[in-house]
Biotite code that builds the C-alpha atoms (Angstrom):
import biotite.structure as struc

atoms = struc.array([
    struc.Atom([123.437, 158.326, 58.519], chain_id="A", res_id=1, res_name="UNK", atom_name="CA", element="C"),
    struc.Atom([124.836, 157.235, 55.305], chain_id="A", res_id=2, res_name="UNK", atom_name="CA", element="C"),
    struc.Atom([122.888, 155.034, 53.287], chain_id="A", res_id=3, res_name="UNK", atom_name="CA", element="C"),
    struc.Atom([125.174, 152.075, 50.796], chain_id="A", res_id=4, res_name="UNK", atom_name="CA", element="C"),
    struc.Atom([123.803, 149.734, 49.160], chain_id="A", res_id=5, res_name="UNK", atom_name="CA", element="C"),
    struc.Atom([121.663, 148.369, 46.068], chain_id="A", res_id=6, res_name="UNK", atom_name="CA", element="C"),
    struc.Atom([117.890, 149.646, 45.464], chain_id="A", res_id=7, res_name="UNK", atom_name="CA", element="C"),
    struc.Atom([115.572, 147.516, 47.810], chain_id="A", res_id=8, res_name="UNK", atom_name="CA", element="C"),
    struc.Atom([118.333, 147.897, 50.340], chain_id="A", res_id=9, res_name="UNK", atom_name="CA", element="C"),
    struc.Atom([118.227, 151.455, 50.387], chain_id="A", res_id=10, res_name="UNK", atom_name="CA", element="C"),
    struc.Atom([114.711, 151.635, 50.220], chain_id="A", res_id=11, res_name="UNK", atom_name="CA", element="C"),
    struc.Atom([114.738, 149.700, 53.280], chain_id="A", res_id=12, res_name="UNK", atom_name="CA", element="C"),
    struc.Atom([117.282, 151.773, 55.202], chain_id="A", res_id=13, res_name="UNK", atom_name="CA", element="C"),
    struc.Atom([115.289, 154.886, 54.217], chain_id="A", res_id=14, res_name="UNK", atom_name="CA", element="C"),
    struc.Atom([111.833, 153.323, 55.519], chain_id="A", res_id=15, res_name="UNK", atom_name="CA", element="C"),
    struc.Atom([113.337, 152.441, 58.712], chain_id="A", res_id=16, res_name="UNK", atom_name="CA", element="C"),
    struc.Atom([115.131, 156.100, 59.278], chain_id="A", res_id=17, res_name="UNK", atom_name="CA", element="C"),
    struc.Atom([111.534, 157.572, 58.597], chain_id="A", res_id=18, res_name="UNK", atom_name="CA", element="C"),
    struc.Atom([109.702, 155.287, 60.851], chain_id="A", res_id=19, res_name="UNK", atom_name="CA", element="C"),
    struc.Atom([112.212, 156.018, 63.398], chain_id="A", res_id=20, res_name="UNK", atom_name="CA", element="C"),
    struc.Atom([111.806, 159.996, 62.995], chain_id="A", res_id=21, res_name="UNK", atom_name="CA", element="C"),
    struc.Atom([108.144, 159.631, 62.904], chain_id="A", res_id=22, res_name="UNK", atom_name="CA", element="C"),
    struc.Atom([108.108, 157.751, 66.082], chain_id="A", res_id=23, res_name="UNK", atom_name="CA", element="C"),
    struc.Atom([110.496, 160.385, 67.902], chain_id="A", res_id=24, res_name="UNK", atom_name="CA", element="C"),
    struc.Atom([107.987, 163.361, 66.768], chain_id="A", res_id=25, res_name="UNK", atom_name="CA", element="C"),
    struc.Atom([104.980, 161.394, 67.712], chain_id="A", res_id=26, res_name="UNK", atom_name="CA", element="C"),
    struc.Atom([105.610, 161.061, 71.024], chain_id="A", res_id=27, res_name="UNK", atom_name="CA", element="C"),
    struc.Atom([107.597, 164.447, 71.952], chain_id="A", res_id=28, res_name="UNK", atom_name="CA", element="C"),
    struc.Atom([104.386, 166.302, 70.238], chain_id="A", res_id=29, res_name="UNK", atom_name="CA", element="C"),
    struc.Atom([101.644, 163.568, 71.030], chain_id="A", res_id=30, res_name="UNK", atom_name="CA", element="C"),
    struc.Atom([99.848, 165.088, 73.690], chain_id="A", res_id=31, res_name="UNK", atom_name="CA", element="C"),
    struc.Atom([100.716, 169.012, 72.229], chain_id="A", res_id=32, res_name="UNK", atom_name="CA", element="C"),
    struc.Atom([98.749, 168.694, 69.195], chain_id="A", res_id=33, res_name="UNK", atom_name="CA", element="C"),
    struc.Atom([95.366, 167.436, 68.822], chain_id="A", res_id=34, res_name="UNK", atom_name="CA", element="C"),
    struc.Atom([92.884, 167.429, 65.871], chain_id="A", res_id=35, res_name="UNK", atom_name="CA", element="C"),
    struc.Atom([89.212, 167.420, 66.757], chain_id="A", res_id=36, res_name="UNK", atom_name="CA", element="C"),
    struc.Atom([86.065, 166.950, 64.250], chain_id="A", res_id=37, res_name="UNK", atom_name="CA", element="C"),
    struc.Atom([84.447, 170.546, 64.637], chain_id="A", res_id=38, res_name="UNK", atom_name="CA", element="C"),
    struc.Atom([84.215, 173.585, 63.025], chain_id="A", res_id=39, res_name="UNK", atom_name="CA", element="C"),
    struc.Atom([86.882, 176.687, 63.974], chain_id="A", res_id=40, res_name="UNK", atom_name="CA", element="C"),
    struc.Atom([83.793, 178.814, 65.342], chain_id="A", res_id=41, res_name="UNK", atom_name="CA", element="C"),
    struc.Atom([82.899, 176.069, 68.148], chain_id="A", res_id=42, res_name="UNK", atom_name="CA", element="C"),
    struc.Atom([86.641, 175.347, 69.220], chain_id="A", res_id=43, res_name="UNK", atom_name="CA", element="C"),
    struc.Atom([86.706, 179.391, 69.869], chain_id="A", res_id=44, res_name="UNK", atom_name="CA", element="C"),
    struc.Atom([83.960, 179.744, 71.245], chain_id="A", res_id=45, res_name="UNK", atom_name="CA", element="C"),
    struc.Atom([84.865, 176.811, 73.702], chain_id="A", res_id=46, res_name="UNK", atom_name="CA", element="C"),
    struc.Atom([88.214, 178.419, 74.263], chain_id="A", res_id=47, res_name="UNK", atom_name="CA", element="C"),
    struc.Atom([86.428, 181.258, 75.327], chain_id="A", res_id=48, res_name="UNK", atom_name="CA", element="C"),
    struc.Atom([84.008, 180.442, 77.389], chain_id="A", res_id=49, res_name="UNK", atom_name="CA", element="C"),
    struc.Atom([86.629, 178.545, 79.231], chain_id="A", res_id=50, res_name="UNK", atom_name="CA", element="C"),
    struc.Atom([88.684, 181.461, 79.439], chain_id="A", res_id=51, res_name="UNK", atom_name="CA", element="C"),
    struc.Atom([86.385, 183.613, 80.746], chain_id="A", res_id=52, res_name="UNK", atom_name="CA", element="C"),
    struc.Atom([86.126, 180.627, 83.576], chain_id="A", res_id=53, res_name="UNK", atom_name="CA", element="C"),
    struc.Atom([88.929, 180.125, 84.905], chain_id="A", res_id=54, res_name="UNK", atom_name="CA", element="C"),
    struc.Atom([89.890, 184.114, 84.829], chain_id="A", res_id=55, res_name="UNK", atom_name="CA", element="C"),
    struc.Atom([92.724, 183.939, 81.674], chain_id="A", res_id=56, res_name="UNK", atom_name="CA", element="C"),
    struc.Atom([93.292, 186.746, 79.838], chain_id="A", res_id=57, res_name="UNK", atom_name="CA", element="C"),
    struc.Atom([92.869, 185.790, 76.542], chain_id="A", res_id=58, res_name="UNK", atom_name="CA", element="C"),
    struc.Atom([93.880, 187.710, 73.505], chain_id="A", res_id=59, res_name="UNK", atom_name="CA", element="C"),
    struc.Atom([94.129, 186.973, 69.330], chain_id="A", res_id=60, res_name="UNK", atom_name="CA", element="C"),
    struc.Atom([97.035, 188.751, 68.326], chain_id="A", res_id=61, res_name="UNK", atom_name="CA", element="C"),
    struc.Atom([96.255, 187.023, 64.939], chain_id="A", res_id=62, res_name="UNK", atom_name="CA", element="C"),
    struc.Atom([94.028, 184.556, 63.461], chain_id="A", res_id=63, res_name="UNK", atom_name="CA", element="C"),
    struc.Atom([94.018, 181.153, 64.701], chain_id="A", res_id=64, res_name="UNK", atom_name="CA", element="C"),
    struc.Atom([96.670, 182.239, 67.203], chain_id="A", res_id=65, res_name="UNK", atom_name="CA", element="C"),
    struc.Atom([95.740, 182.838, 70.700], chain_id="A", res_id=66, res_name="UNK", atom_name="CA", element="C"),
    struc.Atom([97.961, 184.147, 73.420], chain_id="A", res_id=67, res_name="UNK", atom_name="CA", element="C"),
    struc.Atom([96.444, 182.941, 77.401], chain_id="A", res_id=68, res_name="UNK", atom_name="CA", element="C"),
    struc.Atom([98.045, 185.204, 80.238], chain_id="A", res_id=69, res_name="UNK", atom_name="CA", element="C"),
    struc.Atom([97.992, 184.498, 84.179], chain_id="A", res_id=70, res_name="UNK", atom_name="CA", element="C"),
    struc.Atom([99.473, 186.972, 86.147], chain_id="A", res_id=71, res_name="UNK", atom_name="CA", element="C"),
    struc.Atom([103.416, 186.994, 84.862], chain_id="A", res_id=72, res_name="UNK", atom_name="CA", element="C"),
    struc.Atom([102.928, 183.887, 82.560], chain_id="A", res_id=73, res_name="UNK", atom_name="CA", element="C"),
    struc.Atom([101.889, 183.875, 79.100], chain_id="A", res_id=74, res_name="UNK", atom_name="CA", element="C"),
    struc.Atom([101.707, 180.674, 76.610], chain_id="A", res_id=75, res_name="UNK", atom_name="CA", element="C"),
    struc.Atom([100.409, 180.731, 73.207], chain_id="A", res_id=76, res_name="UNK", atom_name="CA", element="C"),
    struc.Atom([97.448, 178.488, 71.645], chain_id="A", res_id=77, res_name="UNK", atom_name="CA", element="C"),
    struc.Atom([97.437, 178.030, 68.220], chain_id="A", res_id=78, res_name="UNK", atom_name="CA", element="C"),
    struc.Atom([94.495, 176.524, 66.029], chain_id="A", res_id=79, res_name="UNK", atom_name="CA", element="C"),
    struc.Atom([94.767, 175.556, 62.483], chain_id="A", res_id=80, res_name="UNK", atom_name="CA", element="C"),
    struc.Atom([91.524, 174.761, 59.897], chain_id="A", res_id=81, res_name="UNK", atom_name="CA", element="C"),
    struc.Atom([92.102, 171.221, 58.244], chain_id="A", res_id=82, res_name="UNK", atom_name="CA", element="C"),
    struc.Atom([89.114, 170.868, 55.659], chain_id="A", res_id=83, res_name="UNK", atom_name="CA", element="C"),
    struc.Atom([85.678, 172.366, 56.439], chain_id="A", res_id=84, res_name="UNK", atom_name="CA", element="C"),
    struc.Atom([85.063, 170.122, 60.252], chain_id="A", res_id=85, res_name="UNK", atom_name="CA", element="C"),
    struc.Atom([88.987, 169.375, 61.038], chain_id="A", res_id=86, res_name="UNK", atom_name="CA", element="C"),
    struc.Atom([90.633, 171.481, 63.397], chain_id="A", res_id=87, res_name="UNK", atom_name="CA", element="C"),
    struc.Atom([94.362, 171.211, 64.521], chain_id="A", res_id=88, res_name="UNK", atom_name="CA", element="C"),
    struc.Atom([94.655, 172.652, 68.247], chain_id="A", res_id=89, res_name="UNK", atom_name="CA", element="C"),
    struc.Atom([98.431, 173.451, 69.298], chain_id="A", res_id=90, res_name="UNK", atom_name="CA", element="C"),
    struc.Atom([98.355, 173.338, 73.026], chain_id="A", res_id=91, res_name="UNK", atom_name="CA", element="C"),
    struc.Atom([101.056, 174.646, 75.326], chain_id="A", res_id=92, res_name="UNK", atom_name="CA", element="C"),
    struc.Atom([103.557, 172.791, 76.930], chain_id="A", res_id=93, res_name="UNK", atom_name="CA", element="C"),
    struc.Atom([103.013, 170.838, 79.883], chain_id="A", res_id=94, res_name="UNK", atom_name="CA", element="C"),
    struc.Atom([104.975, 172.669, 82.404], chain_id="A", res_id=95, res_name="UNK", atom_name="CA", element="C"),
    struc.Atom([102.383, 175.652, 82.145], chain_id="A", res_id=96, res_name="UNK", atom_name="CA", element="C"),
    struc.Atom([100.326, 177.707, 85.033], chain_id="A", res_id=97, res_name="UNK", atom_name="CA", element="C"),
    struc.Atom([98.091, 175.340, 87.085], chain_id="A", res_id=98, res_name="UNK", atom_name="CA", element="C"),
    struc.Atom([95.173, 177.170, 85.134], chain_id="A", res_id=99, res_name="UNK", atom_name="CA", element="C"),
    struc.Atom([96.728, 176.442, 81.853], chain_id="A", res_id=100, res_name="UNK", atom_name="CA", element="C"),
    struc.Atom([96.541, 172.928, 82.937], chain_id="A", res_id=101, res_name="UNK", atom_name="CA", element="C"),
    struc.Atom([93.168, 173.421, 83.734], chain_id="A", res_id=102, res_name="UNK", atom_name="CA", element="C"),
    struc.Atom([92.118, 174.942, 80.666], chain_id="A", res_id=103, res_name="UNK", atom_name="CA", element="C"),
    struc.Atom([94.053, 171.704, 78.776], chain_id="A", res_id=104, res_name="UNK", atom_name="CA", element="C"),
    struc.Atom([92.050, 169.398, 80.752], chain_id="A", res_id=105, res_name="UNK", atom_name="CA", element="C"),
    struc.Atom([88.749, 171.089, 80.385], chain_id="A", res_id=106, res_name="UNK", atom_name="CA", element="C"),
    struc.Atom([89.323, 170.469, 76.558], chain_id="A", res_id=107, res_name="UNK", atom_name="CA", element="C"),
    struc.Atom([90.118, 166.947, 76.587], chain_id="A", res_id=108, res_name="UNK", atom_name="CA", element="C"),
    struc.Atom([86.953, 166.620, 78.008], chain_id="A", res_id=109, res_name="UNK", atom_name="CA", element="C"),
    struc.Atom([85.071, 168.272, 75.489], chain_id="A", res_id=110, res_name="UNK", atom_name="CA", element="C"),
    struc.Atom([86.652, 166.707, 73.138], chain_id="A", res_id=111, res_name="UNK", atom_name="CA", element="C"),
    struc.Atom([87.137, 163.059, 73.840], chain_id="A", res_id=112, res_name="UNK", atom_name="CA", element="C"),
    struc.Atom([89.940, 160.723, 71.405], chain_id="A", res_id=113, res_name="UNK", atom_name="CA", element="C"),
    struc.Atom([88.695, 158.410, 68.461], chain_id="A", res_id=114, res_name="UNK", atom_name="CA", element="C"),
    struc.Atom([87.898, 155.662, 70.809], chain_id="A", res_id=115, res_name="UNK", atom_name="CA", element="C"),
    struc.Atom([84.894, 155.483, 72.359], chain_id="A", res_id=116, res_name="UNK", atom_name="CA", element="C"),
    struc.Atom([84.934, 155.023, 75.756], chain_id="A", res_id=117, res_name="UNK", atom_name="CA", element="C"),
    struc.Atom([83.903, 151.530, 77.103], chain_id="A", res_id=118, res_name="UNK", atom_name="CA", element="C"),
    struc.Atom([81.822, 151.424, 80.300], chain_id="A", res_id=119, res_name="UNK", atom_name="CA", element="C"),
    struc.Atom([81.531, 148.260, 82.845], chain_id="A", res_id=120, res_name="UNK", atom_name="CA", element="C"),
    struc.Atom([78.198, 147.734, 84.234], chain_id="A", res_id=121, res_name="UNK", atom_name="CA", element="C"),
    struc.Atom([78.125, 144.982, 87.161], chain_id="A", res_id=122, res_name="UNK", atom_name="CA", element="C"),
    struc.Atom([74.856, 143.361, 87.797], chain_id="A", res_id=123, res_name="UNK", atom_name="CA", element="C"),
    struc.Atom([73.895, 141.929, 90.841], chain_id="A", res_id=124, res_name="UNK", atom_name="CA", element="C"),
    struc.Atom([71.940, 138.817, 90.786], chain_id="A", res_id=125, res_name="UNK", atom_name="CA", element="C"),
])
């Protein structure tokens, strides 16, 4: 993309370009990368104990990187410290194991989105 043009123009043209990119990224990595409000002990400990579960072998060849086997299959898991109670999960991609899927499920669930969620209650009169 070649950008012409005077100052605002160009500006504008640039703004654009990076929305656009930013949009792309967002949603080919949405649902890969999540950042949940705990410390980096808890997440691993939850990562664990889930693990240990659903019968994954789970191994850290390094820190904050985790590699999950079943059977033939292996995917890594990465988890990155943002602040003291930020943590940046990298999940696998969707076309894992079923027990992978499990395991990425299992999470969610622990740790629910920035919305709350909103319950109905019907009352009968």
């Amino acid at each position: 993309m070649l950008l012409t043009g005077s100052t605002p123009q160009l500006w504008s043209e640039a703004s654009w370009a990076m929305v656009v990119i930013v949009i792309v990224l967002t949603r080919k990595w949405s649902t890969r990368v999540w950042i949940v409000r705990t410390t980096a002990t808890d997440v691993r400990e939850r990562i664990e104990t889930a693990c240990r579960g659903l019968f994954l072998k789970i191994e850290e060849p390094a820190d904050g990187r985790y590699r999950l086997t079943v059977g033939e299959q292996s995917v890594d898991l990465r988890l990155m410290t943002i602040g003291k109670r930020f943590q940046c999960v990298l999940l696998p991609s969707a076309g894992a194991h079923g027990k992978l899927s499990l395991l990425v499920d299992w999470l969610a669930k622990q740790y629910p989105g920035p919305v709350p969620p909103v319950r109905i209650v019907l009352k009968v009169r």
